[in-house]
Structure formats: structure tokens, C-alpha cells
N, C-alpha and C positions, 0 to 999 in steps of 0.2 A: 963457467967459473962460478962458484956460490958465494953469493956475497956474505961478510962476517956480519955476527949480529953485534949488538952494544951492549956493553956491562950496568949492572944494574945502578952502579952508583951515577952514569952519566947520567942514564934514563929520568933518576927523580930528581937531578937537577935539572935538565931539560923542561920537565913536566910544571914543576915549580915554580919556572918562570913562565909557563904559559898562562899564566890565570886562571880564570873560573875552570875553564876550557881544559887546562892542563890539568887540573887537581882533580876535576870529573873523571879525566882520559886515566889519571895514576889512581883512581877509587873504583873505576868502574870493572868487573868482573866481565873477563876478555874468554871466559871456558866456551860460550855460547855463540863469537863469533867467529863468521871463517877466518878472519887477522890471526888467532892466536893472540896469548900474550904481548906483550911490548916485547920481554926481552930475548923474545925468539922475530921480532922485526927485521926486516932487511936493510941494510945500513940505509939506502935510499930514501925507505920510506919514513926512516929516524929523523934523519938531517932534511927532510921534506917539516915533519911535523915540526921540528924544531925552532923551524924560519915560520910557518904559519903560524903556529899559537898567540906568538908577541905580534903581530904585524896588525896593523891598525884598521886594514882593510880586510874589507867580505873577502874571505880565501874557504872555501870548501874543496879537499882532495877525497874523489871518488877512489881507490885503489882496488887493485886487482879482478880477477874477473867479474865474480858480483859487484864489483864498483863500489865496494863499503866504503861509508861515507865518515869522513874525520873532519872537523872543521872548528872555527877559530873564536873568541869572544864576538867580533865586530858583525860575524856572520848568523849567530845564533837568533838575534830576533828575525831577521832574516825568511827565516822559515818558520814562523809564528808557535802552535803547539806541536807540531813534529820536533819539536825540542822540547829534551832530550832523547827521547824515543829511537830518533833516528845517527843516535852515534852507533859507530861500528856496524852497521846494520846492511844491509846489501839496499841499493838506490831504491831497488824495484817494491821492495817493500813500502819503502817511506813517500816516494813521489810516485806512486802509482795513478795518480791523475794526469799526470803531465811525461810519463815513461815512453808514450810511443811518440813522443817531441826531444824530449833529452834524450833518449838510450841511442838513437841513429849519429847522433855528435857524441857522445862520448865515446862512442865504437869505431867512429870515424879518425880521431882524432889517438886511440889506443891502438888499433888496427895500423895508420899511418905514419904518426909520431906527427904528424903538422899539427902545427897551432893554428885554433880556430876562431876569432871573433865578431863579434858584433852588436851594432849599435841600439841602443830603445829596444831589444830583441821581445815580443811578447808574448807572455807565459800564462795558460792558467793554473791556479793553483788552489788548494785548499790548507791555509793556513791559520783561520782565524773561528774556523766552527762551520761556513760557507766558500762557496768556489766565485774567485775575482779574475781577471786580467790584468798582469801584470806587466811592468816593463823594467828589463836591467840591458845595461852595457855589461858584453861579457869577453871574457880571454880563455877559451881552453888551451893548455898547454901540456904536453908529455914529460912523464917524468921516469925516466931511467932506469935501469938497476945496471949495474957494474959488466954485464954483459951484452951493453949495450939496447937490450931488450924493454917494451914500456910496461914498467910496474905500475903504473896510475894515474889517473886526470888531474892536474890541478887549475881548480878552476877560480877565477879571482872576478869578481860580480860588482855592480855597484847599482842600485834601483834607484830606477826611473822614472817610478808611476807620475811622482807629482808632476815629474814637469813633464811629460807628455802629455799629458790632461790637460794641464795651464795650456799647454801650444796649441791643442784642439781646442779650447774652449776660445783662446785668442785667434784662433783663425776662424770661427765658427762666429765669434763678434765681428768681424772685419766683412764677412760675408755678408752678415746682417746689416752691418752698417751701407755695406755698396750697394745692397737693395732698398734699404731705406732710402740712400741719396738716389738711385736713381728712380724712386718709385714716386719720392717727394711731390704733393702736389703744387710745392714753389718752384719756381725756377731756379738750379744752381749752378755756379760754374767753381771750379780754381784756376787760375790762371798764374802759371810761376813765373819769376821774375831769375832776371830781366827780360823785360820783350814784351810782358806780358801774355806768355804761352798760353793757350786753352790747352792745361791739364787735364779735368776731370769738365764733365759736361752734362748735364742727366737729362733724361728726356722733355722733360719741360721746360728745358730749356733751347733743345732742338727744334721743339714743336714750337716754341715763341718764334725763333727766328725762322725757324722753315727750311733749316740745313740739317743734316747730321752728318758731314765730313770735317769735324771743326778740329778733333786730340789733334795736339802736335804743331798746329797754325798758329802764328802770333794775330790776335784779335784784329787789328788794322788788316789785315790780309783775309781772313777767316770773314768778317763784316765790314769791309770798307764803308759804310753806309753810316756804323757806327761813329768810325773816327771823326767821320765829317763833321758830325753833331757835336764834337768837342768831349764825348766820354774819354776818350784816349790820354787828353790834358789832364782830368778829373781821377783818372786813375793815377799819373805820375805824381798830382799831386798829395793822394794816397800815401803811394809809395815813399815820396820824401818827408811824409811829417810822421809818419808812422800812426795816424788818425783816422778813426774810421770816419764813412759817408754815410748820410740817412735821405733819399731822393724821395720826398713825395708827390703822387700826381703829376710825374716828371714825364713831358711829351718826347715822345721817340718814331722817328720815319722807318720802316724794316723794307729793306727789299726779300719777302718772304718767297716770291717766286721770279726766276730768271725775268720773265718778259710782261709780269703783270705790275702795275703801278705800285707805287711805295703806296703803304698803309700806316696809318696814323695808329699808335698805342699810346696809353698812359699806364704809367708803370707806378709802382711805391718799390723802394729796392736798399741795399744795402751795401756797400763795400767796406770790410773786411778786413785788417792787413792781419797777415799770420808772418810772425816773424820767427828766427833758424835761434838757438842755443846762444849765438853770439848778440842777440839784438838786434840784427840787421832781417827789413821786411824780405822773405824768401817765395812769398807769395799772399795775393789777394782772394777771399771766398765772395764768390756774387750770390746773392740769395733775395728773392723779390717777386712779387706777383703781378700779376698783369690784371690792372683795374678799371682796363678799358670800358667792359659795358656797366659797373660799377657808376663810372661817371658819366657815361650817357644816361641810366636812368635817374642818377643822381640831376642832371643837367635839364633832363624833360620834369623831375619834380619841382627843381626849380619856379622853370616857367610856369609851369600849374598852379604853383603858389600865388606866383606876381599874378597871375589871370584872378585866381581867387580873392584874392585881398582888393584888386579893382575891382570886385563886384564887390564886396560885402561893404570896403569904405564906403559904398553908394550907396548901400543902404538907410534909411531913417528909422532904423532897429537895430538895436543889438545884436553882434554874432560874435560866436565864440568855440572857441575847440578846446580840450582840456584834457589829457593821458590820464591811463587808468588808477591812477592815485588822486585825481584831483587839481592837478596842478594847471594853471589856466598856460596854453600854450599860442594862444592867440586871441584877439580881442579886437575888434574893429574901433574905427573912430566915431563912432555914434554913442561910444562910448564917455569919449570926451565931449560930442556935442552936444547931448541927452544928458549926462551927470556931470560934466563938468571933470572927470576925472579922467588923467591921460592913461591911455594903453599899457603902457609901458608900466606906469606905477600897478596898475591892476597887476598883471604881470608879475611884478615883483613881493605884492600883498596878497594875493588873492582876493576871494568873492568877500572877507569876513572886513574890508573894510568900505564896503556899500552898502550890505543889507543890514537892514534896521536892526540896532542891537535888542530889541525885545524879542525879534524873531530868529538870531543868530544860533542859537541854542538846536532849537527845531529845524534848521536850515540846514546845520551842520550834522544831524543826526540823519534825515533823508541823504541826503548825500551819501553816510557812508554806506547806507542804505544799498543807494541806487547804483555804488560803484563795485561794493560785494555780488547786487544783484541786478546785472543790464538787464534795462529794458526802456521804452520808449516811456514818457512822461510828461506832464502839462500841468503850469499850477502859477498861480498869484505869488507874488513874492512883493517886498517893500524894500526898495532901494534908495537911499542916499545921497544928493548930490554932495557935493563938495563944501557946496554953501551951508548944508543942514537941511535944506528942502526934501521930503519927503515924494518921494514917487512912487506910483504902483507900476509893475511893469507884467505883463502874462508869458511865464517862458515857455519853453516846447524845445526838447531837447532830445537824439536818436542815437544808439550807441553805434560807436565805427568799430570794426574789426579788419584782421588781416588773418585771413586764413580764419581760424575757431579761436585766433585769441583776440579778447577784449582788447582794444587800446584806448579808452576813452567817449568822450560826447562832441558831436556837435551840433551846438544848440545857438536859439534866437528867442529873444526877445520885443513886444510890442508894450508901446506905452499907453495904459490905460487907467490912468489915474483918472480921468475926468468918469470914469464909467463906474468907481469906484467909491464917488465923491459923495453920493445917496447913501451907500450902502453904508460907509461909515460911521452916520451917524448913529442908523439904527442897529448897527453892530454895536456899538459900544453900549446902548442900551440894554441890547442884551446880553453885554458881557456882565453891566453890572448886575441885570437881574438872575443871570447864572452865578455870579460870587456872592450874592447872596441868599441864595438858595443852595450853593454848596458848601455855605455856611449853616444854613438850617439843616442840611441833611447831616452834616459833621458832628454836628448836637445833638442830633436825632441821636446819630449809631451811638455815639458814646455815653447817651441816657438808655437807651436799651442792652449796652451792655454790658453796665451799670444792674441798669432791672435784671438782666440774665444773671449775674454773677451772686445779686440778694435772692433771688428766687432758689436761683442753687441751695446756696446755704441754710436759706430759707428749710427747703426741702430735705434735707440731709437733718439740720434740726428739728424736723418734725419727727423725721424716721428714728433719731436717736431717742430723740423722747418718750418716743412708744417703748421703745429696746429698754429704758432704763425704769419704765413704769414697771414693765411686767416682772424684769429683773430684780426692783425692788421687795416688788411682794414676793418671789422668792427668795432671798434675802433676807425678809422677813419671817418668812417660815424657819428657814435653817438658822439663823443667827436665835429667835428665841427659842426656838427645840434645841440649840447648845444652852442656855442660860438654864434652863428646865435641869436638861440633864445632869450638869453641874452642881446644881443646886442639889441633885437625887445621891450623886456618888461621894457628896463630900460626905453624905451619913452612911456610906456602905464602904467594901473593901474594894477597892478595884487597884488593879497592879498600876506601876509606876508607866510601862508603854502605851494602853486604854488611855490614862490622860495626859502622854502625850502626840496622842493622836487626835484626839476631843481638841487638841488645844492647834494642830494646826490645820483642822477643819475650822475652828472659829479665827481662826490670822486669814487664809483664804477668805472667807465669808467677807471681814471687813476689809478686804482688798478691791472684794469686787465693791463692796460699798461704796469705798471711796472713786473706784473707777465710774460707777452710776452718777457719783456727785457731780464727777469731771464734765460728764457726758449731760446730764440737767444745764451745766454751768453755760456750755457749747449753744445747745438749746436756748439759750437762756429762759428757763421756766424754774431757776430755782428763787426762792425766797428769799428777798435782802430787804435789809433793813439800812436804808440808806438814811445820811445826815449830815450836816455840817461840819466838816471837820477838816482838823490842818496835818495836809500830807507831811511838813516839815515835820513835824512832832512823831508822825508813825515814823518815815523812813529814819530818824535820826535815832527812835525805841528801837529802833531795828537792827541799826550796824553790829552789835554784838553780836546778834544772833544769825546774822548774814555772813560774819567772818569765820564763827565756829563753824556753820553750815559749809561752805567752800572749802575750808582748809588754808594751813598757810601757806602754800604753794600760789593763790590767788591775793592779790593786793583791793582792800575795797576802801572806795572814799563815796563821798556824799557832797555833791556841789548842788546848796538849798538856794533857792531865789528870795531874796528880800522881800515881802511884802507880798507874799504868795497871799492871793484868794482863798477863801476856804473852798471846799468841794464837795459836793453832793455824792457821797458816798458811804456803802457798807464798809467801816472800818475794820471789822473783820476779814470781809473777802477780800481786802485793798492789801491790807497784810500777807493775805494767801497768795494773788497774783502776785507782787514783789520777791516774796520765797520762790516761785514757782519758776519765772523770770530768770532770776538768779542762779538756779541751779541749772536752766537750759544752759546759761552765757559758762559757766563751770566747765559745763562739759564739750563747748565748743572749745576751749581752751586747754587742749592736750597740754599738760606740761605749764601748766600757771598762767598768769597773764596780770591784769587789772580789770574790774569792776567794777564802774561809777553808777550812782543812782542819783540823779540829775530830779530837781523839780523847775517848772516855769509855769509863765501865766502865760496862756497863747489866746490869738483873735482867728481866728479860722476863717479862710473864702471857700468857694463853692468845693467839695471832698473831688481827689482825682481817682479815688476808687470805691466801692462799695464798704471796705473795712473801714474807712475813715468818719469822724463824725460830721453831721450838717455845718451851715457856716453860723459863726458866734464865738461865746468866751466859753474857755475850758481851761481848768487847770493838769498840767501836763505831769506824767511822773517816767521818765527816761528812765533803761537798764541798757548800757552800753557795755560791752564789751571789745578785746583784743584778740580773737579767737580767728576761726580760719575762715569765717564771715559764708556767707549763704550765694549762690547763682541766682540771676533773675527767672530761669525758671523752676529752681526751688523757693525763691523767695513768693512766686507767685502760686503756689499749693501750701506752705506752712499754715494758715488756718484751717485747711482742711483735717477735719476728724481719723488718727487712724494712720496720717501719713505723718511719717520718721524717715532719717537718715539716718539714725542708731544702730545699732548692731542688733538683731535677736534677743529679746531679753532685757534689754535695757533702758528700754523707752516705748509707752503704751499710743504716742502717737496725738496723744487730748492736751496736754501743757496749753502750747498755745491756741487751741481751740476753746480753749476753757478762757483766756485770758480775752478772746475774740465775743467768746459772748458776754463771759461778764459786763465788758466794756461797752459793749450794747444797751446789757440789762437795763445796764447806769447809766444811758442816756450818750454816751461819748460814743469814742472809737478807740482804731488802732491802727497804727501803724510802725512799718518794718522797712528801715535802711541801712544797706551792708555792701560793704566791698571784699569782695573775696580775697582769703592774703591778710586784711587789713583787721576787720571787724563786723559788729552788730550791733545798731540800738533799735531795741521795740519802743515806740510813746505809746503812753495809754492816756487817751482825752477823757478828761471826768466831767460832769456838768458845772460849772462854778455858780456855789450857792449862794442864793438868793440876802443871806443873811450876812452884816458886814464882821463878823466874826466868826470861828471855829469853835465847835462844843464840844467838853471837852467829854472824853468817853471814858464815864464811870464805872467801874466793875459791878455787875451784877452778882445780886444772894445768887448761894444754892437753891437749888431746881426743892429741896427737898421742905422748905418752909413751907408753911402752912397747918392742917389738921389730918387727924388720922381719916382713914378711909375704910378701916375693918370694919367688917359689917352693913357696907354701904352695898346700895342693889346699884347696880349699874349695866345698862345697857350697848349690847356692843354691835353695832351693824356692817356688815362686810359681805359680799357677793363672792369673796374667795374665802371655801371652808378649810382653807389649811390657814388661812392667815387671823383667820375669825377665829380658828380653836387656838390658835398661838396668844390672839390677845385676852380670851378668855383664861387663858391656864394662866397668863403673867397675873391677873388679875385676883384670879382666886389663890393665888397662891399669895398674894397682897393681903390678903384677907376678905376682900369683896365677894359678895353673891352676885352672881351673872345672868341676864337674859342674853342668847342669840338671835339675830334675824338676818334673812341672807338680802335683803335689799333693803330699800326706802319704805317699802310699803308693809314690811314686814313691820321693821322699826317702828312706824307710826301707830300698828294696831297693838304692836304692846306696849306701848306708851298710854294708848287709850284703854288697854284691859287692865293694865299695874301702875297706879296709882302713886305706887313708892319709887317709883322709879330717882335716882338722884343726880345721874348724869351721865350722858351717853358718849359714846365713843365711837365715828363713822366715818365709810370708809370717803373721801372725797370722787374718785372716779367708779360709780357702778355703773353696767348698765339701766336704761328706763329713767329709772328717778336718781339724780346721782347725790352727792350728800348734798350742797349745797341745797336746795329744794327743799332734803328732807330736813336739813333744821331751820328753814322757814317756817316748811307746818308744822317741827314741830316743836319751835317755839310759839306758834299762835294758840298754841296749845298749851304749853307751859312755859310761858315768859322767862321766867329767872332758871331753865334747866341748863347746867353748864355741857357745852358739846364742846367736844375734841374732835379735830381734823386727823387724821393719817394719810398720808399720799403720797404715791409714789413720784406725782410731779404737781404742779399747781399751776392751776389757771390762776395767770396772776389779774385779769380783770375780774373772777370770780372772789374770789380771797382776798383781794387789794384793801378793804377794810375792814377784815379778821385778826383781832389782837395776833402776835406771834404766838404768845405762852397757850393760845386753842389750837397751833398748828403742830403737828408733830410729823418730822419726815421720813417716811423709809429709807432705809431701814434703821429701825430706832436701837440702839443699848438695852439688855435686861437694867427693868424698873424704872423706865423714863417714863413709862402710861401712868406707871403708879403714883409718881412724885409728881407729872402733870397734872393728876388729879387732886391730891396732897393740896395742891396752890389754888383751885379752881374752888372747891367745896368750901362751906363756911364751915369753921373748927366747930361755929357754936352751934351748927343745926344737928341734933341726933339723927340718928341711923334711922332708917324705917324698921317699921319690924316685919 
């Protein structure tokens, strides 16, 4: 009979309601599979798909011979990405991993017409990218056509995996747990209730009692031996209060073997109640170990003890035991007979309240000493009685161990104070002649290192002074060969770039000038003309020009001292340090701050460093600042020549070096205190002079007073001929006639050959003869001839009573020789001829 197919209007109702599943099955292009179309379907396999599509469960129907596979929304994750692939499609295609496990059941079951099931059935599969094991409950069943004959599988699935897993992994716990219990090295039982049944029993627990025919026995039966001993009471009464038992050290008789005598155990142990869902105890867990030989050797340390302690309380010496931290864990009574102090307190205070607190320190340092590093030791100690009495005692102490670990000392003591009793006196004797002799050597280093730190500087200023000599005279060369030049192209043409390149070869020139000054200053060998005068008056001339100098970003005040002292100082240089000062504290202060310039009178005790000056009266001038303050060990290089924290460019390193020697020059010091974060004040200590008022400093004439010099012979001596022909051309171009000589000795003999000579010009440092010298001879020669100094630096014991207006410094200004000279020559004596 052929079965009829279904009209197409039923089909897309059908489909419609099947969901995703149904609208896929109505979309999907059926040319390619063996099904055919839908609506050339078999009514069977219509009203098959009909009931799967909506149905809530896994339902996949294999149909007809290739077993093309149709199946339902609930079933599609099911088969991971073989969906959608695998609709319509013959089985063998899509489950080709698992075909020669499926195809014999579904052929079984198409071939038969029976329905096939089965439970957890497991599968593998490749559903997810990789091949799993899977598990589903399955139903194949036959499905009809109208001739009775099977049109196709329908199979209705539902997976398993999780809880077959869960089941093995909880039997596979259950297993581990019965080997745990019975492997436990405690002894354990369960025993169910009522009766007290021995349920569960694990080996160490059979080996305690020496049975193992116990599961199943009520305990009074299984261990009559036990009840006797009253556990049996002990467990009921367990049982009724629903509370566990904690048994420690608890003596118990076993009959472990039929015909050998009962055996004594000690037990620690525990009972248990486990009770059922409803609250009622359902059984008891025994769990406990057996501390028999625990307590025999605990029982023979005992005794060893009480043996020990009678011997040691016998002692007329100290003994004592004490674990590897220190702590004293025993102490004999000679302790209280000997110090008057009971065991027990020891005990509770340790060694630190016997031994003598001057040596407590040292006492406790050995120790941790000896407890980090065992070993045997022997040593004097002073001990304390009770009363205050002082004892000596000699201990002797051996480290205990157990096995390779350290546990402690134990040690003894003898009293030997009487042996002591000599030596003390002449100890103490020479304690004091060692404190004071560790007071002389204390003095010592810190006067030598003192003398080290002036030496230094010492030394560093000698080295700059040379550097700023020889730089001078070059200096000199270059600064008057621009003056020269200058002088030649104001009467020629030269283009506007020439001079201004001329002009920043002479800005350099007196750059370095002024860096030489800095670097003399450091030295202190330059020339000051010190005097009485009142620093109130400079720094208060000053504050304008310290506010314009800063900026108004920076706040400056001036807190003067009443009754200041005058000060023996160059008020010039006093003025240059305070500017110089000023702008270091400027530039500590990123971003503004305040600037005080503070005056005092101070008394000075012995200096704590080499910067500071001797002890006496000084009057003080403070430059504090708000700025981000200096490290002690920057604070301890800031005099140093050269060293800066400034950036590249922005600081030559001399400031405060220059403020260091000044301060020297002038008989004071310096010093620098700062808190980093906070601030910086440098003091500068001046001499306080001698005079009881300040004088007041009056402006001096121009350099250029005095008479003409045209036509004046004048003699120039200098051992550098570039420096010699610089002062000769400044001179003739002054209008003077010039002799040269390149030394002293030169100089002298044309003094003696010319006659006219009117006044010389030399250099202070030559070698051989240096000037000084030559204007000894050669004023013995010619009394009233006026000489002029030039130097790159000055010996200031050589020079110390050389007017200023005969010194001129390297490197000098065009026409400062000449206007030197100007002042020096009498207007009214003519010219030689």
C-alpha cells in the first residue's frame, strides 16, 4: 500500500511550529538529500516530524535506509558542530566516529521493529573540535509506514556525562577515604547504635587490641575486657547527652593474646557522637593513639630529672639549663643561697635581673652571640644579690643537643669574688687611665682631622693660585691687545660684525677675569683693604639692590642687632660676598621663597670644623634662606672649588669658595646650616675691631687725578714678553717713552745706565729676582722713584705694607697703568728729556 503524502499547506504549518528546527527543515534545500522534498514525505515520516520538532526533549529520527538524520531544537546542542551540517544527511556521514557503535542498534532495531534502551550508555564523540566520552540514557524505537513496514529510528536521548563523572568521582572519594581510614596511623572505630556495634574498624585499631574478627560484634562481646574497665558506661553516657569525650593518658588492660597476660596501655583518644537527620546519636567514631611508650619515656625523664635536681641543689655552685632562645629553664638553689634570689623568680625574670647593670649590655650581646653560635664558653660575670651586694662568679657553660639541633646550655657557676678582690682595684685604675687616654686620642683624630681637611684646602688653594697667576697674565695679554685694537679701528672702516666679534672676545676675556678673582679670593691671596666698619649700615645700603637683584618672586628682610660691634673688614669684598650669597639662596629657591640677612655679635668656643674661625669675638652677617636646603654630604664639599649641584652652564662652582676664603683672608670663618625641605643659612665670622666705633667709608676720587705723563721715560719689567709688550704699547700710546727689561736684573741695569728714568712699572712674581727685591735695589738707588706692582696674585706678607694705589691686579682695564701713574708722578717735575 503507498502511503499518501501531505499538502503543502499542512507542511508549513507543521514546520512553523517547530521552531528554529522547523523553519531550518522549511528553508533548507532537500534536492541533495536521499528524503526528497517534504512534500513528497511519507505521511509517517510527517506526523513523526510533527510530534518531534515541539517536544521538549533530545528526539533525533534516523529515517530510512541511510538513516538520514532529522532532529528537534532540545537535541541540537546535543551534537555540538555537526549542527547544522548534519540535517538530512545519511548518519554515516555525520557520526562517522561512533558508526561502527550506532549503525548495529539502529539496524537492530529497523531490521526488528523492537525497542532498544539503555541507561548511562557511553559514547565517543566528536563534537566540540576533539573526541570525549560521552554518556546518554537512550530509547530506540520503530517507526512505521502504513504497511506496516519500519520507515525509521526514533531515537529520544538525554545526556549523562555530568553525573556519571560526579558518580565516579564520588566513588573514587569514598575509596580514598576507606583507605585513608584504614591506613590512618590513629586508631579508629564506628560503632552503631544501639549496642554499640563495631561497624567500621581500621587496622590500627586491630593491631591495638590484637583482634581482627571485631565488624558486626557489639563491643562488650568483641572486648569483654573492655567493659570491665567501665568504657562501656562511658560510651552510654556519650550516647545520652549527645557530647563528645576527650580521654587523656587514660590507662586501659587489653587481653591482646588468648593465653598471654593482660597488658597495660595508655591511651589519649576521643568519642565521637555522629548523630542521623532527625537528631538522634546513630553512632559513636573512636579515634585515639596509643601513648604507651610516650609515657614510659616521659616517666624515666621524669625520674632523671628529680636524680638531677638532687644533685645540683647539692651543689655550692650555681647550675642551670636554659633552651635555645635563652630562656632559663632551670636553676638550682644555690641560687637562692649564694644571691639570695629564689629559682623560681630567676625563672620568671631571667639572668637580666642579677647581673650587674653596667655589664647587662655586654652580657646580653654575648649571649645572642653564643645562642646563634653554639659552642662551649668560660668567662667572669658580676652578679647581684638581692641585697645589692655585688659578687663575682666564673661560669662555664656546654651546648645540649638532640640529634643536630641545638636546644640550649647547661651551665655552672663558682664564686669567686674573693679572687677578684686585688684585681679590682687595679682595674679600675686602669679604667681610668684608659678613659683618659681615649680622651687624648679622641682629640688627637679630631685635631688631625681638622689639620687634614686645612691642608686640603690648603693645597687646592695653592694649586688655584698658580692657575689664576698664569691665567692672569694671559688675560693680560688678550684684554690689552683688545684695548689696542679698539683704539686702531675706531679711526679705520671696519664692518659692523669685526666689532662685534672684537666685543665678545673682550666680554669672555673679563669673564674669565672675574673667574680668576673668584679663584685668588678661594686662595685667599687677593688684596683687601680691611677696616672698621658697621655691617648694619652695608647690609641695610644694600636691601635695594638685593631686592632688584632677586626678583620679586623672592621676599628679602634684614633682622640688624642692636649694638653690633664694628668689624674688621674690606667693605668692598663684605658687599661682594652678601650679593654673591644672595643669589646662591635665589637659586635654591625654585619658585620664590624669603631671604633674611641677619647681623650678630657672637663669642666663639673652640671651631668644630676647619671652615669655622678660632675661639673669640666676631661679628656675624647671616644669608638664610627657604629654598630646598643642602644633604650633609653636600653640605660637607660646598667649599670646595669647582663643585656645584647646578645645572651645566649655570654655575662656575667658586661662589662659596670664594666666600670661604675671603672669610679667612679677614681673619674669621664660615659656616653652613641647612635642613633639606626646610632651608640654608651660611654665617660669615668677621674679626670684631679693635676700635669702639665704625668708620665711616668715604667715596674715593677718580683713578685719573693727578699730572700728565706724556713724555715721561718709564720703565717696564716683566719676564712675560707678551705681557711686557701689552704694558709698553698701553703706555706709549699714553704718551710715555718706554725702556723694557725681561727680569730684575735687567731693570736694575737700566736704571743705572738712564738716568731719566721717572718710574717703573714691575712685574711682582719673576723668576730669580722677583719684583719685590728689585724695588729694594732699586730704590737704594733712587729713593723717591715711584714703582708700580702688576700681579697676578700677591704675596700678601711680601706686599702687606705696599700702598694699594702702587698695586695694580691682573688683569687690569685699558689705561689703568696710565692713570696709575697720572697719581703717582709729581704734576710739577718735568719730563726728562
Amino acid at each position: 500500500m503507498i502511503d499518501p503524502s501531505p499538502d503543502n499547506g499542512r507542511l508549513a504549518a507543521l514546520f512553523a511550529a517547530g521552531g528554529d528546527m522547523g523553519r531550518m527543515i522549511n528553508a533548507h534545500d532537500w534536492s541533495t538529500s536521499p528524503l526528497g522534498p517534504p512534500e513528497c514525505w511519507p505521511e509517517a515520516l510527517v506526523t513523526t516530524v510533527g510530534l518531534m520538532l515541539p517536544a521538549g526533549t533530545e528526539i533525533v529520527l534516523f529515517w530510512g535506509p541511510d538513516y538520514c538524520a532529522l532532529y528537534n531544537d532540545a537535541y541540537a546542542p546535543t551534537i555540538g558542530d555537526k549542527h547544522p551540517r548534519a540535517l538530512g544527511r545519511p548518519a554515516r556521514e555525520s557520526w562517522t566516529e561512533l558508526w561502527d557503535d550506532l549503525e548495529p542498534m539502529l539496524r537492530h532495531v529497523r531490521e526488528t521493529g523492537e525497542t532498544f534502551s539503555a541507561k548511562d550508555r557511553p559514547f565517543y564523540i566528536e563534537r566540540s573540535g576533539y573526541g570525549e566520552e560521552v554518556y546518554f540514557d537512550i530509547s530506540f524505537s520503530a517507526v512505521r509506514l502504513v504497511d506496516g513496514s519500519v520507515g525509521g529510528v526514533l531515537c529520544i536521548v538525554s545526556e549523562t556525562t555530568d553525573r556519571v563523572r560526579a558518580a565516579r568521582e564520588m566513588q573514587a572519594d569514598r575509596a580514598r577515604l576507606a583507605r585513608m581510614f584504614d591506613q590512618a596511623p590513629s586508631f579508629m572505630a564506628v560503632l552503631s547504635q544501639p549496642g554499640h556495634v563495631i561497624e567500621l574498624a581500621n587496622a590500627s585499631f586491630q593491631q591495638l587490641v590484637g583482634r581482627a574478627d571485631l565488624v558486626g560484634k557489639t563491643l562488650d562481646v568483641a572486648l569483654p575486657e573492655v567493659a570491665q574497665q567501665g568504657f562501656i558506661d562511658l560510651l552510654d553516657r556519650v550516647v545520652a547527652s549527645g557530647e563528645a569525650y576527650r580521654g587523656e593518658n587514660v590507662r586501659l588492660q587489653l587481653q591482646r593474646e588468648a593465653l598471654a597476660p593482660a597488658e597495660d596501655r595508655v591511651l589519649d583518644f576521643i568519642y565521637q557522637p555522629l548523630s542521623d537527620s532527625q537528631g538522634n546519636v546513630a553512632a559513636v567514631f573512636v579515634e585515639g593513639i596509643d601513648v604507651t611508650e610516650r609515657e614510659r619515656r616521659a616517666h624515666a625523664l621524669r625520674e632523671s630529672e628529680t636524680r638531677f635536681r638532687l644533685l645540683a641543689d647539692s651543689l655550692p655552685a650555681l647550675v642551670w639549663i636554659n633552651d635555645a632562645s635563652g630562656r632559663l629553664l632551670f636553676a638550682n638553689q644555690a641560687f637562692e643561697s649564694l644571691l639570695n634570689v629564689a629559682p623560681a623568680t630567676l625563672q620568671e625574670r631571667g639572668w637580666d635581673c642579677i647581673v650587674h647593670r653596667d655589664d647587662l649590655r655586654d652580657f646580653q650581646t654575648f649571649g645572642r652571640r653564643r645562642l646563634a653560635q653554639p659552642r662551649e664558653f668560660s668567662r667572669d660575670v658580676r652578679l647581684c644579690t638581692a641585697d645589692g651586694e655585688i659578687r663575682w662568679f666564673h661560669v662555664e657553660a656546654r651546648p645540649r643537643s638532640f640529634g643536630e639541633t641545638f636546644e640550649g646550655y647547661v651551665g655552672c657557676g663558682v664564686d669567686v669574688t674573693d679572687a677578684h678582690a686585688v684585681g679590682e682595684a687595679l682595674e679600675r685604675r686602669v679604667e681610668e687611665r684608659t678613659a683618659a687616654l681615649t680622651e687624648q686620642i679622641a682629640e688627637r683624630e679630631q685635631v688631625e682631622a681638622t689639620l687634614a681637611q686645612m691642608q686640603r684646602l690648603e693645597a687646592i688653594g695653592q694649586l688655584t693660585s698658580g692657575v689664576a697667576h698664569d691665567f692672569n697674565n694671559l688675560l693680560t695679554v688678550v684684554l690689552g691687545n683688545i684695548a689696542m685694537v679698539e683704539r686702531t679701528i675706531e679711526r679705520a672702516s671696519i664692518d659692523g660684525k669685526t666689532r662685534q666679534r672684537l666685543e665678545h672676545v673682550r666680554t669672555a676675556a673679563e669673564r674669565g677675569a672675574k673667574l680668576t678673582a673668584q679663584l685668588l679670593a678661594f686662595s685667599r691671596r687677593q688684596r683687601l683693604e680691611s677696616r672698621a666698619v658697621s655691617l648694619n649700615e652695608i647690609v641695610g645700603g644694600m636691601r635695594d639692590l638685593l631686592q632688584s637683584t632677586l626678583g620679586g618672586g623672592v621676599a628679602v628682610a634684614a633682622d640688624l642687632a642692636p649694638d653690633l660691634w664694628p668689624a674688621l673688614v674690606d667693605p668692598t669684598q663684605i658687599e661682594l660676598i652678601i650679593l654673591n650669597l644672595a643669589i646662591n639662596a635665589r637659586d635654591a629657591m625654585d619658585g620664590g621663597g624669603a631671604l633674611t640677612v641677619s647681623t650678630r655679635n657672637v663669642t666663639l668656643d673652640a671651631p668644630a670644623s676647619s671652615e669655622e674661625p678660632a675661639a673669640g669675638d666676631y661679628v656675624a652677617v647671616l644669608v638664610s634662606d627657604t629654598g630646598s636646603g643642602m644633604s650633609e654630604e653636600i653640605r660637607a664639599k660646598a667649599f670646595e672649588p669647582f663643585f656645584t649641584t647646578k645645572e651645566v652652564g649655570k654655575g662656575s662652582g667658586l661662589g662659596l669658595a670664594q666666600v670661604y676664603g675671603f672669610a679667612k683672608q679677614s681673619g674669621g670663618g664660615v659656616r653652613i646650616d641647612s635642613v633639606l625641605g626646610v632651608g640654608t643659612t651660611v654665617s660669615v665670622y668677621l674679626p670684631r675691631a679693635a676700635s669702639a666705633s665704625a668708620v665711616a667709608v668715604e667715596p674715593t676720587g677718580g683713578e685719573n687725578a693727578g699730572g700728565s705723563i706724556e713724555g715721561r721715560l718709564v720703565l717696564v719689567v716683566d719676564d712675560d714678553d707678551a705681557v711686557r709688550g701689552v704694558t709698553a704699547d698701553e703706555l706709549r700710546s699714553a704718551g710715555c717713552r718706554v725702556i723694557e727689561a725681561s727680569d730684575g736684573a735687567g731693570g736694575l741695569a737700566a736704571l743705572e745706565a738712564e738716568h731719566g728714568i721717572e718710574a717703573a712699572i714691575a712685574d711682582f712674581a719673576m723668576p730669580g729676582m722677583n719684583g719685590a727685591e728689585f724695588a729694594r735695589r732699586a730704590l737704594e738707588q733712587r729713593p723717591a722713584l715711584p714703582i708700580v706692582f702688576v700681579t697676578g696674585y700677591a704675596d700678601l706678607s711680601a706686599l702687606a705694607h705696599v700702598p694699594e694705589e702702587n698695586v695694580i691686579q691682573k688683569p687690569y682695564a685699558a689705561g689703568v697703568i696710565a692713570d696709575r701713574l697720572r697719581m703717582l708722578i709729581d704734576p710739577a717735575e718735568e719730563p726728562a728729556s
